[in-house]
Structure formats: structure tokens, C-alpha cells
Biotite code that builds the C-alpha atoms (Angstrom):
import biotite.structure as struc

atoms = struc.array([
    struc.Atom([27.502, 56.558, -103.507], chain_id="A", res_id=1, res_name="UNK", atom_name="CA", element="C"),
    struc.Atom([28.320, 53.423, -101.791], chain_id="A", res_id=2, res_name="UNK", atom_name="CA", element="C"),
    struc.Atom([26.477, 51.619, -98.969], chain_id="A", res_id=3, res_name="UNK", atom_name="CA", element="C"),
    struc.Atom([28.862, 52.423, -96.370], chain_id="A", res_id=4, res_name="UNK", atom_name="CA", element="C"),
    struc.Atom([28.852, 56.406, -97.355], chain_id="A", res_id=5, res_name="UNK", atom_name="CA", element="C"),
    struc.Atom([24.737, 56.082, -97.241], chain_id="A", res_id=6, res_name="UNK", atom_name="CA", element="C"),
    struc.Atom([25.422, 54.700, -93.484], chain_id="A", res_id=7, res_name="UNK", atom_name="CA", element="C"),
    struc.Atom([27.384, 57.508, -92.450], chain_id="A", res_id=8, res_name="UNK", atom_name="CA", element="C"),
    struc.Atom([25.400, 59.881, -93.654], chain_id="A", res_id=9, res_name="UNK", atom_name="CA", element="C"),
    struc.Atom([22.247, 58.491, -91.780], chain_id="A", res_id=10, res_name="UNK", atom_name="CA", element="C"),
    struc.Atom([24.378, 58.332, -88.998], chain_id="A", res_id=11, res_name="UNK", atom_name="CA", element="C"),
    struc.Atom([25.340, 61.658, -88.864], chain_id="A", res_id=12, res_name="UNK", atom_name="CA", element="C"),
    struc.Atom([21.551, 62.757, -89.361], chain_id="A", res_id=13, res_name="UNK", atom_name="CA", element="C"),
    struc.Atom([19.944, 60.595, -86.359], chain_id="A", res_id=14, res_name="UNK", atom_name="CA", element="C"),
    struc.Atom([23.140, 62.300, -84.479], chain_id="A", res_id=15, res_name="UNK", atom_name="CA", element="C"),
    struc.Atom([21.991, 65.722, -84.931], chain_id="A", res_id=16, res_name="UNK", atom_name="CA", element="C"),
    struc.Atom([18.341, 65.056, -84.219], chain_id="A", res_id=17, res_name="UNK", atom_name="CA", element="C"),
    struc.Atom([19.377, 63.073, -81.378], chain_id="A", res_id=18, res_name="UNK", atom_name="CA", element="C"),
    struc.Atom([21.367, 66.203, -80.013], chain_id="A", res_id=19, res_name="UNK", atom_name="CA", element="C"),
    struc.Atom([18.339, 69.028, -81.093], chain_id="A", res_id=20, res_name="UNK", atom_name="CA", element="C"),
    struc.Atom([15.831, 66.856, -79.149], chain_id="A", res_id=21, res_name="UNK", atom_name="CA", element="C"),
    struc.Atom([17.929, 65.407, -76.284], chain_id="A", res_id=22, res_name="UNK", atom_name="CA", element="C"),
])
């Protein structure tokens, strides 16, 4: 797994928390 694929997937992570606890 490359850098930029380990970005995205944090990204998409602090997303979904960001929606649950908005």
C-alpha cells in the first residue's frame, strides 16, 4: 500500500467520524 492510498483511507475514516459525531 502506498502513501497516498494510506491518506485516503485516513481520510475517509476522520470523514465518517466527523459525520457520526457532527
Amino acid at each position: 500500500m502506498t502513501w497516498d492510498g494510506n491518506f485516503l483511507l485516513v481520510s475517509q475514516l476522520l470523514l465518517i467520524l466527523i459525520l457520526e459525531f457532527w
